[in-house]
C-alpha positions as CSV (number, residue, x, y, z in Angstrom):
1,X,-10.3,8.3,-17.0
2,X,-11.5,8.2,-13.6
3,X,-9.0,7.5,-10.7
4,X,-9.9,7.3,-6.6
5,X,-6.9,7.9,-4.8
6,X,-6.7,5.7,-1.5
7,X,-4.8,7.2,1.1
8,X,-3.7,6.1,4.6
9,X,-2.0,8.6,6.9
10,X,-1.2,10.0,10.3
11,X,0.7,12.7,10.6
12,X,2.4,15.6,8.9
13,X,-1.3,17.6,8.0
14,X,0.3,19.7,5.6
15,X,1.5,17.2,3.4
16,X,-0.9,15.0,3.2
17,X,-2.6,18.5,1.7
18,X,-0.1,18.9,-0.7
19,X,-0.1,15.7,-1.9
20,X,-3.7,15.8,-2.6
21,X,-3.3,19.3,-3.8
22,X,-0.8,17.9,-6.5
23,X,-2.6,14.8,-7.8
24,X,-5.9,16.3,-8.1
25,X,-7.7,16.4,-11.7
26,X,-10.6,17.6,-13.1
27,X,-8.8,18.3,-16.8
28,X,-9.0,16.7,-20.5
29,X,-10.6,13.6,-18.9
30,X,-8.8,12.8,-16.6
31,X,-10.5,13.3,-13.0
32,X,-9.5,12.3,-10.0
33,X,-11.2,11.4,-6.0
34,X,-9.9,11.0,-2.9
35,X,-10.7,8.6,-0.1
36,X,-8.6,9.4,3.3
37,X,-8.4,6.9,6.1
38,X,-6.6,8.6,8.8
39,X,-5.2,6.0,11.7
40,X,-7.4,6.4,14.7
41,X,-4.6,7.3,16.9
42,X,-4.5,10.8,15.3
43,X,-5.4,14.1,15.9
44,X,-5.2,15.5,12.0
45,X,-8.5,14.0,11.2
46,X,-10.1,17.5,11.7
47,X,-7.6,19.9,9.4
48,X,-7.8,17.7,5.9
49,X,-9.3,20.1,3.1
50,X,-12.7,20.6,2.9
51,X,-13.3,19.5,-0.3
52,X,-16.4,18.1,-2.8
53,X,-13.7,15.2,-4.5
54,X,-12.9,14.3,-0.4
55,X,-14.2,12.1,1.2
56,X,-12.5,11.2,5.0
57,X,-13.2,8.0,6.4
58,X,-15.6,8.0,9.6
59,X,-14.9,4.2,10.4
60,X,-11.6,4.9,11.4
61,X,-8.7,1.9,12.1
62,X,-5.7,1.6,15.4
63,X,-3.5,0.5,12.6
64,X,-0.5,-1.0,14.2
65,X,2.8,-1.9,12.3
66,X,3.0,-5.9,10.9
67,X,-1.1,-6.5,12.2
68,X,-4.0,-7.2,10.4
69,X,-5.2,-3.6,11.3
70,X,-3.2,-2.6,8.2
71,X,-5.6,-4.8,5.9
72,X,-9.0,-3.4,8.0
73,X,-8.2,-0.2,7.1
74,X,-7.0,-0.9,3.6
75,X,-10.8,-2.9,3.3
76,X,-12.0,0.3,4.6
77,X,-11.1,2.1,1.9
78,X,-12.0,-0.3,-0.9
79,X,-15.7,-0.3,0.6
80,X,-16.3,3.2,0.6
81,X,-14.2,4.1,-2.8
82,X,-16.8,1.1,-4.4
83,X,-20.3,2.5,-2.5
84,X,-19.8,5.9,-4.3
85,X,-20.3,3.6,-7.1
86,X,-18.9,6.1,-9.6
87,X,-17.0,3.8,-12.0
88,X,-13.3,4.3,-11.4
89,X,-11.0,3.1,-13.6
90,X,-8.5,2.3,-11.1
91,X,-8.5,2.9,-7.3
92,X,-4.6,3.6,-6.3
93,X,-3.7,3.2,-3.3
94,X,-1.1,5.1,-1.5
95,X,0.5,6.9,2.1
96,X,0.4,10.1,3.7
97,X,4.1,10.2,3.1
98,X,4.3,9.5,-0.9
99,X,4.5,12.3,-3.3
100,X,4.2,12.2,-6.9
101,X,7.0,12.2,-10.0
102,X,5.6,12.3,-12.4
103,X,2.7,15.0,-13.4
104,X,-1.1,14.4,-13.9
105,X,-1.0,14.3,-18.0
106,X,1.5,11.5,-17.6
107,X,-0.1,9.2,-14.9
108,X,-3.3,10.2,-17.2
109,X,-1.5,8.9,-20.8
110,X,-0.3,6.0,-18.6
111,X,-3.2,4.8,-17.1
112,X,-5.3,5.2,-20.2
113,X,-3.0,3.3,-22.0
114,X,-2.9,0.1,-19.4
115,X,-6.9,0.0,-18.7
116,X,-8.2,-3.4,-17.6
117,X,-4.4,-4.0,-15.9
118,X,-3.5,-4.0,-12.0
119,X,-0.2,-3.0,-10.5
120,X,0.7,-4.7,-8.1
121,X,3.8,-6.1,-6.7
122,X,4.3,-9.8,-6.8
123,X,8.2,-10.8,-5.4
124,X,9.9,-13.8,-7.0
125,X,8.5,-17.5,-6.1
126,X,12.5,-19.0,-5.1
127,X,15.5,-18.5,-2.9
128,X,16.0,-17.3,0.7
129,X,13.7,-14.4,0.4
130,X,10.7,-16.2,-0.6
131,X,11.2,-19.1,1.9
132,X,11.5,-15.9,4.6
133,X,8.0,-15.0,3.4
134,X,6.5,-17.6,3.5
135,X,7.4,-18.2,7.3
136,X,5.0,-15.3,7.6
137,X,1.8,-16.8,6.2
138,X,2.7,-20.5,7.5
139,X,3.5,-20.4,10.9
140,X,1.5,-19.1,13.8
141,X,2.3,-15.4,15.5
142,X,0.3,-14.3,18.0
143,X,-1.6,-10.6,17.0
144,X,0.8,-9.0,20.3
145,X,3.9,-10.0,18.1
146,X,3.3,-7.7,15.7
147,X,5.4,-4.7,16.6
148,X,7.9,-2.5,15.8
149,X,9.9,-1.4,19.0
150,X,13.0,-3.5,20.0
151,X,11.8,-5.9,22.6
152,X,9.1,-7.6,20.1
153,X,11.9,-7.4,18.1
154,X,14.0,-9.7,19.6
155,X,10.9,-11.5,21.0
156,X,10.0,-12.6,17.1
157,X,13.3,-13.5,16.8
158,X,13.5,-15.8,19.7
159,X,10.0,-16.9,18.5
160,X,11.3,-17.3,15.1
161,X,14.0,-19.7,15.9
162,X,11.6,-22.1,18.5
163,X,9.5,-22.7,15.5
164,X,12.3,-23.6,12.9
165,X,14.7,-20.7,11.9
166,X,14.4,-17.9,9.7
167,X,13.2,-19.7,6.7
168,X,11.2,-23.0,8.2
169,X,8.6,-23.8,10.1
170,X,8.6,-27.1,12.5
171,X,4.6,-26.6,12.0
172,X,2.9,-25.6,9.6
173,X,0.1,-24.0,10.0
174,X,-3.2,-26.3,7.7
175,X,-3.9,-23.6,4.5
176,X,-7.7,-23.7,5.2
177,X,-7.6,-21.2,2.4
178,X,-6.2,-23.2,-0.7
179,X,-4.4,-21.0,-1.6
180,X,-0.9,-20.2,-3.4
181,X,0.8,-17.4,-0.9
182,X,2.4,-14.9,-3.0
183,X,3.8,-11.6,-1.2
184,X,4.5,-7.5,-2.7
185,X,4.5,-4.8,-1.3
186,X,1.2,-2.9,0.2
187,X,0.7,0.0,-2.0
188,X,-0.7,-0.9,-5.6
189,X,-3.0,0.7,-8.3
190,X,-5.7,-1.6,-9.1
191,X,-8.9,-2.1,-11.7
192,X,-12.6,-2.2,-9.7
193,X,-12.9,-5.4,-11.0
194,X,-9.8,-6.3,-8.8
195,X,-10.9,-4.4,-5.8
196,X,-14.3,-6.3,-6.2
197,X,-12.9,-9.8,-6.0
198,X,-10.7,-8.7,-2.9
199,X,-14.5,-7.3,-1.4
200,X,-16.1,-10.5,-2.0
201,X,-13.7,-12.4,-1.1
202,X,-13.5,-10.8,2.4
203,X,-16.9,-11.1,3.1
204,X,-17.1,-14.1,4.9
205,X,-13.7,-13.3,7.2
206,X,-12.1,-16.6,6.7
207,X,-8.9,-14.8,4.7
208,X,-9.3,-12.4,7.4
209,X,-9.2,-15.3,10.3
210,X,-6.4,-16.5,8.5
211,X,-3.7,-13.3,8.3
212,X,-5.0,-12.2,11.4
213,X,-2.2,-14.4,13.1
214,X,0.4,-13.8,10.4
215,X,3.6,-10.6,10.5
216,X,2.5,-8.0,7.8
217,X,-0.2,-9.6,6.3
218,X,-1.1,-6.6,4.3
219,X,2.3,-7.7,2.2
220,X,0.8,-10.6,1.2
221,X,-3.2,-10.6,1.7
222,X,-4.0,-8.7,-1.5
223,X,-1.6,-10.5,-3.1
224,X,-2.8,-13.8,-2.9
225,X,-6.4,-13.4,-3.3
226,X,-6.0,-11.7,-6.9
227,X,-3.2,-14.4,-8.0
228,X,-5.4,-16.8,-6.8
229,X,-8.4,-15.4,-9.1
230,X,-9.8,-15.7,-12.3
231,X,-7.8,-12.1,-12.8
232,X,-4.1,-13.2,-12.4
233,X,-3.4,-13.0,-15.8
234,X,-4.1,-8.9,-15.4
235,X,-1.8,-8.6,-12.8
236,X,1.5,-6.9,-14.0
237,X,3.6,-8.3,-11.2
238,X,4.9,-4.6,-9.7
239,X,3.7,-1.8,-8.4
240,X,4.1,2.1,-9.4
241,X,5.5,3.2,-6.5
242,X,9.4,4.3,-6.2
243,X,10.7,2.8,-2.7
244,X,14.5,3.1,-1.9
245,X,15.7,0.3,0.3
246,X,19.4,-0.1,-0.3
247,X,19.9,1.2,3.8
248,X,18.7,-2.0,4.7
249,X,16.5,-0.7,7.3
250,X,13.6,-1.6,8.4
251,X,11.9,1.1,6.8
252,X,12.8,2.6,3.4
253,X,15.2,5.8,2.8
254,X,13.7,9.1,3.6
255,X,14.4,10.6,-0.5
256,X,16.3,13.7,-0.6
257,X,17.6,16.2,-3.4
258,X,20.6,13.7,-4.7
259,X,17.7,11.2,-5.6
260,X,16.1,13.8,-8.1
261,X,17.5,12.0,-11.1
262,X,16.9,8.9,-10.4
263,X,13.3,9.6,-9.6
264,X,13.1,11.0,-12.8
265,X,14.3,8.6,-14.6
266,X,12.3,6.0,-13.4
267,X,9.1,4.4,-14.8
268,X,7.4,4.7,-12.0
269,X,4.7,7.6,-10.9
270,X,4.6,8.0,-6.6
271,X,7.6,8.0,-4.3
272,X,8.2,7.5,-0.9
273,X,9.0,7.9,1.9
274,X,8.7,12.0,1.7
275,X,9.3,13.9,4.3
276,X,7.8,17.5,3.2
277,X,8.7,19.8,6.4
278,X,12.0,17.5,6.6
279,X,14.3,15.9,4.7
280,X,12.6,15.9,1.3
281,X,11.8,19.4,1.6
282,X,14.4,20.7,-1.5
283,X,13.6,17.3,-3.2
284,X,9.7,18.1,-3.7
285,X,10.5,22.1,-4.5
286,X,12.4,21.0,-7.3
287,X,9.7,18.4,-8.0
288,X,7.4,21.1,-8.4
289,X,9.3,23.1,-9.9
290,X,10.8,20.9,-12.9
291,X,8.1,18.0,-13.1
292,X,4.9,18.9,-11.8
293,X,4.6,21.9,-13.0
């Protein structure tokens, strides 16, 4: 079983060492790579470890909340896991701020168990929420609209309401792509066979044109093009990635120690957000200590 590890990060050095500490593998089978895109903004490109089953991204992304920079440097990754051309059974892809749950023998049994599948997250096709979506991929944003701070905030909502609410669009934009939009979240664990339709698919740029002018196209890019392929019938429809969003932020909970159990008790295998020097700190000692091993 051979698993690249696809990380994106920016900050908090020491944890993105821990992480890779803790998931790698070179035991009964089971071995494990790592391919590090760190966001071009960044200083910590310099202090990752040095290591053989490493490898940091030169072509490096300004990736910029809700913009199209989040897929670039997602494609990054992809490319350069699939050059080494060393036959990974699943590239996973994950952040500098996720931390695992589960230890290496069980994402090993697990992964052996589901070769040939790909996890990743595909959110129900009715009701308000998918409608909200789909106002994403069908009406026009410009690329400057796609931030976090408070006055694009309100600027998207302004914008959101001159082109027909929350949930419609007065017009549509023409799918030059064909395609079915489906939406998930933007961390998944998928077969190369996957990632190589997502490649060759990409090549030309017109999916790329496309998103390029829609609000976090990474939630929805990867998503379409694989349930629009001759693979859907692989895809498992959700991800293995514990996210907590009952604050109703716009980012998820920051996990602490009272989340221990549930974490546990999931069936899922990565959590986030983590906050190592922070918040999470007692959370991943116990991790360590009572999962991990």
């Amino acid at each position: 079983m051979k698993v690249a590890f696809l990380i994106q990060c920016h900050k908090n050095i020491d944890q993105v060492n821990k992480l890779i500490e803790r998931l790698n593998s070179s035991q009964d089978g089971y071995c494990t790579d790592f391919y590090v895109h760190v966001d071009a903004k960044s200083e910590i490109v310099n202090d990752i470890r040095k290591q053989d089953n490493v490898v940091v991204l030169s072509k490096r992304v300004d990736v910029k909340w809700g913009h199209i920079s989040q897929v670039d440097a997602t494609l990054n990754l992809i490319e350069a896991t699939m050059n080494a051309r060393k036959g990974y059974d699943f590239l996973w892809l994950i952040s500098g701020q996720d931390y695992p749950i589960k230890s290496n023998k069980q994402i090993a049994e697990f992964l052996e168990t589901n070769k040939g599948k790909s996890f990743i997250e595909l959110l129900p096709t009715e009701g308000d929420d998918h409608r909200r979506y789909l106002k994403r991929n069908q009406t026009w944003y410009p690329t400057w609209g796609a931030s976090p701070i408070f006055i694009m905030r309100v600027l998207r909502k302004i914008y959101n309401i001159l082109t027909g609410g929350k949930y419609h669009s007065f017009i549509k934009r023409k799918n030059i792509l064909n395609a079915e939009w489906r939406f998930g979240s933007s961390w998944w664990t998928l077969t190369e066979e996957a990632c190589r339709v997502i490649l060759d698919l990409s090549a030309d740029g017109s999916y790329r044109d496309y998103f390029k002018n829609c609000i976090c196209p990474d939630e929805s890019y990867f998503q379409t093009m694989l349930w629009n392929s001759p693979l859907r019938a692989m895809l498992t429809g959700n991800n293995l990635c514990y996210v907590d969003w009952s604050e109703h932020k716009k980012n998820p909970k920051v996990l602490d120690e009272e989340d221990f159990d549930k974490l546990i008790e999931s069936d899922k295998f990565i959590a986030r957000k983590i906050e190592l020097a922070g918040k999470s700190k007692t959370l991943v000692s116990k991790l360590n200590m009572d999962v991990l091993g």
